[in-house]
N, C-alpha and C positions, 0 to 999 in steps of 0.2 A: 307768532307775529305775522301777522297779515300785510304789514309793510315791507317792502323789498329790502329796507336796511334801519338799523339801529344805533344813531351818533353817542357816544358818551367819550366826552373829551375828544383825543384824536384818534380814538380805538370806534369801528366798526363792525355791527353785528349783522351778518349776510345771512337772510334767510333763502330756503330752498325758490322761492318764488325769482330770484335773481337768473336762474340756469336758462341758458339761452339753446339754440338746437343744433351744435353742433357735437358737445359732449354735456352731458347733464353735469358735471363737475365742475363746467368754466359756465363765467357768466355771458349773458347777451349782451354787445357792444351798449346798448341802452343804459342799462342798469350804472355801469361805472362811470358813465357821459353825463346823465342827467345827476351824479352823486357831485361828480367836477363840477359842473355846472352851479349845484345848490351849493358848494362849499364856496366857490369865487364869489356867488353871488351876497355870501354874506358878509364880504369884506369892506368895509366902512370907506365912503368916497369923501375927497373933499366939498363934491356937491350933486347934487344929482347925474346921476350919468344911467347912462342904458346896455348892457350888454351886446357889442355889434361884433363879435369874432369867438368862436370857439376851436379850440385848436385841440384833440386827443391822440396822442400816440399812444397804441397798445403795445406797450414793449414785451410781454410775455402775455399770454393765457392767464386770464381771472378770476381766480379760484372761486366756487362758492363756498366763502370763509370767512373770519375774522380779518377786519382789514387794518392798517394804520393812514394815516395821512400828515401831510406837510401841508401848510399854504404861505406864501412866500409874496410878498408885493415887489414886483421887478421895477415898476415903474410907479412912479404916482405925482402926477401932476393937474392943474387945474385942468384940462383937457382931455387929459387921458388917464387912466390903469391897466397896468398891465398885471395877472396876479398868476403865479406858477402855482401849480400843485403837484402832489406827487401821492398815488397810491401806493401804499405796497405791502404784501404777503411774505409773515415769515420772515423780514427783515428785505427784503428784496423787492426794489419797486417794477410794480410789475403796469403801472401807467402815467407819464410824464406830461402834463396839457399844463397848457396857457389860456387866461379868457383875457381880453380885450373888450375895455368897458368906455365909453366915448361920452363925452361931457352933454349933456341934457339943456340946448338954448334954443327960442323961437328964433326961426330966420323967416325973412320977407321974400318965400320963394315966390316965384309966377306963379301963376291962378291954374296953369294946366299942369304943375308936378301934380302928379298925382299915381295910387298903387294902380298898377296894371290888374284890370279884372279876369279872373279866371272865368273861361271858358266852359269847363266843364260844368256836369250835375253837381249843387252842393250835396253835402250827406246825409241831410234828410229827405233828398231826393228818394221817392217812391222809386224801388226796382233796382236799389243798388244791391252786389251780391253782399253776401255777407259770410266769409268762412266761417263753419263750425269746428272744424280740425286743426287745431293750433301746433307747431312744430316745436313749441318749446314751453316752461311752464312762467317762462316774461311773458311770453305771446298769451299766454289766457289770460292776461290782466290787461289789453289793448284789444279795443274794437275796431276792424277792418272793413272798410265796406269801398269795394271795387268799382271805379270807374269804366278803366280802358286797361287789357290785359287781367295780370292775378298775380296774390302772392306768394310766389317760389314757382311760377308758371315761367316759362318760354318768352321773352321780348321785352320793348320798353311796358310801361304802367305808369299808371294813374290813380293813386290810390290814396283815400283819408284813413288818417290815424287819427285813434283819440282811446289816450291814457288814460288806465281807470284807478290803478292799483295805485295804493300811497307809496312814492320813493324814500325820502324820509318819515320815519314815524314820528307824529304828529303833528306835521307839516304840510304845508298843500304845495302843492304841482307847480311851479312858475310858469309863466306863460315860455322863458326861453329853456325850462325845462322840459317842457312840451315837443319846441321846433327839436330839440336835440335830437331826443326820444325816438319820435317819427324819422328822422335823419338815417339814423341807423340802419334805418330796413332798406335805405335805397339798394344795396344788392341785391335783398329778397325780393324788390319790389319791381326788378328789370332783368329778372338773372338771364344769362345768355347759356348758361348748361344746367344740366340736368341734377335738382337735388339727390338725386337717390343716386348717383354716379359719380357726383365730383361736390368736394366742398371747393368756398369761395368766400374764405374768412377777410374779413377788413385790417389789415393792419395799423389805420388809424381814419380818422373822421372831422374833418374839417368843416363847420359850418359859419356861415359868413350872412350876417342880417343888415336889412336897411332900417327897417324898425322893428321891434316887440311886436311878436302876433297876437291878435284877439282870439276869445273861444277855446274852445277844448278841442277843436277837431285841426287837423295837420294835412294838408295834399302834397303827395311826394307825387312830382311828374317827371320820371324816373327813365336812365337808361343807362347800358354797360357796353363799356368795349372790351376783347380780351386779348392780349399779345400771346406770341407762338412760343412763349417759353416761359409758363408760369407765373406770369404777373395778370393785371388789369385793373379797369377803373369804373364805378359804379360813380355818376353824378345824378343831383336831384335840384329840379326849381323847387320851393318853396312855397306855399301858400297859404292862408283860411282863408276863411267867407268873405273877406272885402278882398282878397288880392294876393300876390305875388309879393313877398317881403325879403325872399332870402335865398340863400345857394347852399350845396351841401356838395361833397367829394369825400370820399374811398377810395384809399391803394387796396386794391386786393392781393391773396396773396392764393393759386389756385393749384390744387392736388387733387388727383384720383383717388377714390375712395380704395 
């Protein structure tokens, strides 16, 4: 299976492609965000609405396994959905998220709202880096190509992601399955210590849109802070090619190797 996961009913088939790099057994924050993500997103609205809030709590480490799921509508009204979900391994859920989907109407804003433009090189910009060494085997199905800083490098960054690998099989990519995705790496993408010395796992991922990105490519403009006693916080602006769309946060949770 070439795709990251396998839906049948509410039973999931996790292929090795899911393992992320901190132990080859659990998966990369990505994989089980953008699965939340594609499950809410298939829950039937009263009317058009768009995905502006994703919320993932990691409550335990994510097996590369067989998974099950819940999906649950908290809320549902003409304006709003709210839709719970829950992973879990083994009888035991091991990820608890909420998406927040917001009602879809033209409003008469002024003539100057508009997306703030990025700054940076887009990614097909000539001369951007581009890792060949991937730290995990989610990461060799995502193309990275560096602005400012690097990933799993020293400082904040700046960095475009764009998803290659199918997350469900036979399914394409959503666009807020994309922001997700990219969201993820904001740790990797600003880390403040040293991979090969300390991990700096996320124990959940908050992403927060103004609208649905366009494009396949993702810029996390990325940075961490880290307190003196085993916590911190990894934040991300959001971007594609027209702009600035959204916000991204991780609680970290940080140990010595």
């Amino acid at each position: 299976m070439d795709a990251i996961y396998r839906v049948d009913g509410n039973h999931v088939v996790t292929s090795p492609h899911a393992a992320g790099p901190w132990n080859e057994t659990m998966q990369h924050g990505s994989a089980p965000s953008a699965l939340v993500t594609w499950l809410a997103e298939q829950m039937p609205t009263a009317g058009p609405m768009h995905v502006t809030r994703v919320t993932i709590d990691l409550l335990r480490p994510v097996p590369v396994a067989p998974l099950t799921f819940e999906t649950e509508i908290l809320r549902d009204g003409r304006k709003i959905q709210l839709v719970g979900v829950r992973l879990s391994s083994n009888g035991t859920v091991v990820v608890n998220a909420t998406v927040l989907k917001v009602r879809v109407e033209a409003q008469p804003l002024p003539s100057d709202i508009r997306d703030t433009p990025v700054t940076v090189p887009l990614p097909d910009h000539e001369g951007l880096k581009e890792p060949r060494d991937h730290s995990s085997s989610f990461v060799s199905g995502v193309t990275i190509r560096i602005v400012r800083g690097g990933f799993l490098t020293l400082g904040p960054g700046a960095i475009w992601y764009r998803a290659n690998r199918s997350i469900i099989e036979g399914q394409p990519i959503s666009q807020v399955m994309r922001a997700v995705i990219a969201a993820d790496f904001s740790n990797g993408s600003s880390s403040v210590l040293s991979f090969k010395d300390w991990t700096f796992l996320n124990a959940d991922l908050s992403v927060s849109l103004a609208r649905p990105p366009v494009g396949d490519w993702i810029l996390l403009d990325s940075e961490s802070w880290i307190g003196p006693d085993g916590t911190g916080l990894a934040a991300s602006k959001l971007a594609d090619v027209n702009g600035y769309f959204g916000r991204a946060v991780q609680s970290l949770v940080i140990e010595k190797r």
